[in-house]
SESE-41677 format. One record per residue: x, y, z of N, C-alpha, C in turn. Coordinates in steps of 0.001 Angstrom, whole numbers, plus 500000, padded with zeros to 6 digits. Each point is the difference from the previous one (the first is absolute). Layout:
<nodes>
XYZXYZXYZ;...
</nodes>
This chain:
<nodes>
511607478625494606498640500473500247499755501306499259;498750500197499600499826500963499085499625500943500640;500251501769500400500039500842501084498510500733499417;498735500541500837499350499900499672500049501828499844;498937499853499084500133502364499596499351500652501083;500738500744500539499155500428501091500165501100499927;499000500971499619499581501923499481500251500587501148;500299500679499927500471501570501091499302501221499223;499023500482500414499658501181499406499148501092500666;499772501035499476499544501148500585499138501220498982;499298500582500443499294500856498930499885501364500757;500434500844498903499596501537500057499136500787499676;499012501378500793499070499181499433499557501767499798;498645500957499284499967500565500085498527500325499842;499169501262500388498824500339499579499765500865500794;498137500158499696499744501288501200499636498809501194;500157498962500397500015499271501125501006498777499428;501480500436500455500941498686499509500129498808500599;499018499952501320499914499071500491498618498690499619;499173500842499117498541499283499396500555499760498596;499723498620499617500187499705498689498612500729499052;499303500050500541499043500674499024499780501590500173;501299500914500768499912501138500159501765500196498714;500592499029500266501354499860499308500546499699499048;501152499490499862500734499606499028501461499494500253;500471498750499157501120499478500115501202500671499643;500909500928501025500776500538498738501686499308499944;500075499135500890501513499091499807499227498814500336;500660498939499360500088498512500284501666499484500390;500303499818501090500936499739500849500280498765500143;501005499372499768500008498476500055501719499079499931;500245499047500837501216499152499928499892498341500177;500489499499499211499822498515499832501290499855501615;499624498902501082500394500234501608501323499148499329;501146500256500976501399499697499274500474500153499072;499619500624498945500787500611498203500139501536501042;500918500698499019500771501209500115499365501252500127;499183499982498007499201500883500057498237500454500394;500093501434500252499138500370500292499134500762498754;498431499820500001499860500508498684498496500881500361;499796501375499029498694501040500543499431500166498549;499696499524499772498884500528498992499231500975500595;499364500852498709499538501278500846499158500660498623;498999500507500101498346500168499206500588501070498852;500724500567500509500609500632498154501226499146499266;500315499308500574500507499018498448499017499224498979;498955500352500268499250499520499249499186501254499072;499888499813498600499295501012498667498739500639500852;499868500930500064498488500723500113499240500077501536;501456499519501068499777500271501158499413501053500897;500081501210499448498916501426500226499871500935499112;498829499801499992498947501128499241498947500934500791;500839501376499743499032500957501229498668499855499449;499321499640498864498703500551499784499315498419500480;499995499048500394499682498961500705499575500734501614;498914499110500069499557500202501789501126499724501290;500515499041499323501114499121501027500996500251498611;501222501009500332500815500178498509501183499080500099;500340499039501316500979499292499895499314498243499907;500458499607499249499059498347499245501297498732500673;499300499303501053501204499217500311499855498421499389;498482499927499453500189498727499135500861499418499441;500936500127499135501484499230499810500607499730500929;500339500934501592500910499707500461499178498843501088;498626499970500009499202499049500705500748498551499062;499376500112499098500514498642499234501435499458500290;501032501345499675501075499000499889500205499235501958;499984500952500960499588499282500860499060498480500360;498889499968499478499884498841499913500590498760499060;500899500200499321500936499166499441501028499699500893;500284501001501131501315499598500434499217498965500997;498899500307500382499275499498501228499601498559499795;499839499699498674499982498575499342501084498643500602;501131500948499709501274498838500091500508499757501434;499525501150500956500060499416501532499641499008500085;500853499391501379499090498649500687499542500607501336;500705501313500404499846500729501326499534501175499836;499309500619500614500412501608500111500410500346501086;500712501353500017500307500414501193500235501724500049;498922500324501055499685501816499752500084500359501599;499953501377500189500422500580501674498616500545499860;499220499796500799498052500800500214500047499582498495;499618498714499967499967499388498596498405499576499925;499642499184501123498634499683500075499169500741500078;500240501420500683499267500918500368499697500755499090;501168500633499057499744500979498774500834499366498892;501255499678499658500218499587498534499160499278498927;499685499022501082499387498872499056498244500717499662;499629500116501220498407500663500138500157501305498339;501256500825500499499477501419499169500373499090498422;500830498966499390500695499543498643498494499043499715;499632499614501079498439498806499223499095501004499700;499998500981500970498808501280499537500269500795498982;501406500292499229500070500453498924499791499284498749;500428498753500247499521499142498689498645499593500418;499529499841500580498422500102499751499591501205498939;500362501400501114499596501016498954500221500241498474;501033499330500623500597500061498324499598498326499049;499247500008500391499069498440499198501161498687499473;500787500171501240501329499229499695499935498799500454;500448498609499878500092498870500668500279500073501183;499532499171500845500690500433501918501587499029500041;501004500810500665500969499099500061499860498395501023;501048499520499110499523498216500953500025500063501307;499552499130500889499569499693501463500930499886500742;501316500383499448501327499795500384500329500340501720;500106498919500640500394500441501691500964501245499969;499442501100500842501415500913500635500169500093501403;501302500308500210499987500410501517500314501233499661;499350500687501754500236501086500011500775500715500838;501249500382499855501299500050501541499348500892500905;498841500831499990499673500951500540498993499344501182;499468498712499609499100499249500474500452498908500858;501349499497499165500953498882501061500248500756501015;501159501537499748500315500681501369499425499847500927;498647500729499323498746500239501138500118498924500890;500019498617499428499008498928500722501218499118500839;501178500454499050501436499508500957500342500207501298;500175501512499699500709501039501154499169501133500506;500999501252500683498856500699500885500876501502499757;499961500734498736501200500525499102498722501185500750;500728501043500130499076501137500114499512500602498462;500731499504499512499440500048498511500236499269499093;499128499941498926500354498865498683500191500018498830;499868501579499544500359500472499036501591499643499373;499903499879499153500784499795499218501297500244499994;499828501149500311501758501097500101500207499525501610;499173500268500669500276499494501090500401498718500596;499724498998499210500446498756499844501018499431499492;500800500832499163501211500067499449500426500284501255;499939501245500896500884500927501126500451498608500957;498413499465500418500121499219501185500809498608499669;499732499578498782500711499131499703501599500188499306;500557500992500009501556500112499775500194499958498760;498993500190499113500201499684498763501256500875499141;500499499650499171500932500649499156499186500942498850;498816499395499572498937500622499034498679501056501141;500193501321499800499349500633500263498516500481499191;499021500180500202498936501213499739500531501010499580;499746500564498982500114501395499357499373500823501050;500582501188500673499454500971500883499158501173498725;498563499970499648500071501531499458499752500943500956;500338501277499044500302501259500555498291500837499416;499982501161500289499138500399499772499470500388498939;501253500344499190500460500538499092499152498909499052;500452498529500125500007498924499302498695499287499965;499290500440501035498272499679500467499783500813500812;498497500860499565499330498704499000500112500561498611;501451500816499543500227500831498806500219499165498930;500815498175499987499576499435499333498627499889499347;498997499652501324499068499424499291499143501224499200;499574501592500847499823500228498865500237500519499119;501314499930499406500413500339498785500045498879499074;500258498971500071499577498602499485498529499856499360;498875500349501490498495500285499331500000501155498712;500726500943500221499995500893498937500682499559498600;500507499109499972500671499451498374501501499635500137;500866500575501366501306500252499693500468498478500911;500977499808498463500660498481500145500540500175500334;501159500403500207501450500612501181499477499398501200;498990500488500522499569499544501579499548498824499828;499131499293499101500051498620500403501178499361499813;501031500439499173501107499271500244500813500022501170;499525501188501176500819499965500676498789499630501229;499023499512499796499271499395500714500251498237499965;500552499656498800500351498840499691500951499269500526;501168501018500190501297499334500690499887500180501607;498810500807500511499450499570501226499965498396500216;498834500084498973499104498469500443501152499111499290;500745499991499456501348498764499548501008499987501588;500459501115500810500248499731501362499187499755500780;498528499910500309498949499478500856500108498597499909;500215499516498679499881498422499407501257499922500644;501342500167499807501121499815500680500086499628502075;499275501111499916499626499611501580498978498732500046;499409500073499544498788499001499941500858498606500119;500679499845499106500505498901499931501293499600501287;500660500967500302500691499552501258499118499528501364;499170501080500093498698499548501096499474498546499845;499511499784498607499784498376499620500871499034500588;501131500193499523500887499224500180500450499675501762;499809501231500731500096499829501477498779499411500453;499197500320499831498957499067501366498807499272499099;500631499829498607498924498501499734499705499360500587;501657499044501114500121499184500579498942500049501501;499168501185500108499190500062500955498820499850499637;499496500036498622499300499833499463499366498059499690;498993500049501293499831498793500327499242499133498893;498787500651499118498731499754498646500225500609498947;501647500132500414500905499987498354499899498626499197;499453500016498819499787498764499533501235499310499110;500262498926500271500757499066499335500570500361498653;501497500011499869500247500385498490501411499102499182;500208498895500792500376498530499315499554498952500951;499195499349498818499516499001500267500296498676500789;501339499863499920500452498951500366499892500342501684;499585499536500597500179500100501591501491499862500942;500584499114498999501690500000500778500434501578499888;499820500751499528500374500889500255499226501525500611;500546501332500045499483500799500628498485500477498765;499427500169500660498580500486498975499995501375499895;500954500816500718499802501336499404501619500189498431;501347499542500791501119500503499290500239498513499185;499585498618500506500228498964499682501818499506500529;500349500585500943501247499514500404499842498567501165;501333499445500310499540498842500873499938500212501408;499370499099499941498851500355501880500838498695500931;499521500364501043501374499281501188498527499842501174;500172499115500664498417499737500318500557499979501857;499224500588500426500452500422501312498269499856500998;499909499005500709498895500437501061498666499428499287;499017499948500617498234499766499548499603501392500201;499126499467499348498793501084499830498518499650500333;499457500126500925498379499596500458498904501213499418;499556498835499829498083500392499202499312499519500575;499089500038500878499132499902500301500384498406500555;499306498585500165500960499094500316500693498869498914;500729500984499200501024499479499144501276500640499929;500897499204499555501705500301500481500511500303498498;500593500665499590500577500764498889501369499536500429;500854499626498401502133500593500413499419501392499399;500811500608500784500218501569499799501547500323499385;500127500541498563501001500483500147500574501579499498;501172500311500189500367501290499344501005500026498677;499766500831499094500781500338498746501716500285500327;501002499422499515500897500069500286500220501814499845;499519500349498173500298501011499450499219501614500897;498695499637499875499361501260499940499142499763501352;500849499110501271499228499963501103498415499624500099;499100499642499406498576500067499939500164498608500912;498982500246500781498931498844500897499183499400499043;499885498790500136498741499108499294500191498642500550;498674499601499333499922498307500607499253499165499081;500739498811500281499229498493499248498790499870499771;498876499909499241498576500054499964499726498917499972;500838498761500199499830498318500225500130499824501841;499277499766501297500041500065500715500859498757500478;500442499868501381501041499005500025499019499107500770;500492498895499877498386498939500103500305499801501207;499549499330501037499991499417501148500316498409500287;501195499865500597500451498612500457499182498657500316;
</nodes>
């Protein structure tokens, strides 16, 4: 079976409102293909002519908009933490501004949104979700020192700090992805990602069929993933005698 691409990513972000795409700017693109090794940050000064103080807005994140939407192409998934809320919202509002193509319609989940709707976490943040869940991959703690002195020295021209704003968001993606990996399986309108039904639709491992499942008045086999535990059921109902 062919394993399908599923994006892990995150954005850094900066302006005189870093939370408004049209007050801001992109200044890391954060990103991991889910199961490969590496982690990878692109970030708005590797690219020629990234700031110019005599410009209104002197840092230009157009290239690093683009190459982002290239990576955003070859997903079949996405997957961001307050992804629905701000990644995706503030990256469509910059390529707008920036008279850019909108990236594809590509489904994401958002772990910040499963938590929510899973469990009853006194919090859902991110770092905190690593804590509660035992994770081995932590949240970068900054210091004061480190924010918000990154960001503005970064707004001011100096690449040093986005680079060290960068290997932030390359451990955020790190966490991101262990969190993924723990409570997908709770993640009920996680959509299908091998086709074949004999097997699990999130990891594609083999399923062991245990119990029914009722809908309304129809009878489901219900079963579970040997591998990655997930609940699911037959969408062929079992007919009546």
């Amino acid at each position: 079976m062919q394993r399908p691409k599923i994006l892990l990513w995150d954005l850094e972000t900066g302006g005189v409102q870093a939370l408004r795409a049209s007050l801001g700017m992109v200044l890391c693109f954060g990103y991991k293909w889910y199961g490969e090794k590496e982690v990878y940050c692109k970030t708005v000064n590797q690219f020629p002519g990234w700031f110019n103080p005599a410009r209104p807005f002197p840092i230009d994140d157009t290239p690093l908009i683009k190459f982002g939407l290239k990576i955003m192409e070859e997903a079949d998934l996405l997957v961001a933490h307050y992804g629905d809320k701000f990644d995706r919202r503030f990256f469509q509002g910059r390529c707008a501004m920036n008279n850019l193509p909108p990236p594809p319609p590509t489904k994401q989940r958002d772990t910040w949104r499963v938590a929510r709707t899973a469990f009853n976490f006194h919090s859902n943040r991110l770092g905190d979700l690593a804590i509660h869940l035992g994770l081995k991959e932590k949240k970068h703690q900054k210091t004061r020192d480190e924010w918000p002195g990154w960001w503005l020295q970064a707004m001011a021209g100096n690449a040093s700090k986005i680079g060290a704003m960068a290997k932030y968001c390359a451990q955020d993606v790190r966490t991101l992805e262990g969190i993924y990996r723990r409570i997908r399986v709770y993640d009920n309108p996680h959509p299908r990602m091998y086709i074949n039904r004999n097997y699990c639709r999130l990891c594609g491992g083999a399923v062991q069929y245990r119990g029914v499942a009722y809908v309304g008045e129809n009878v489901y086999r219900r079963y579970r993933c040997t591998r990655c535990q997930k609940w699911d059921r037959e969408r062929t109902k079992i007919k009546d005698d």
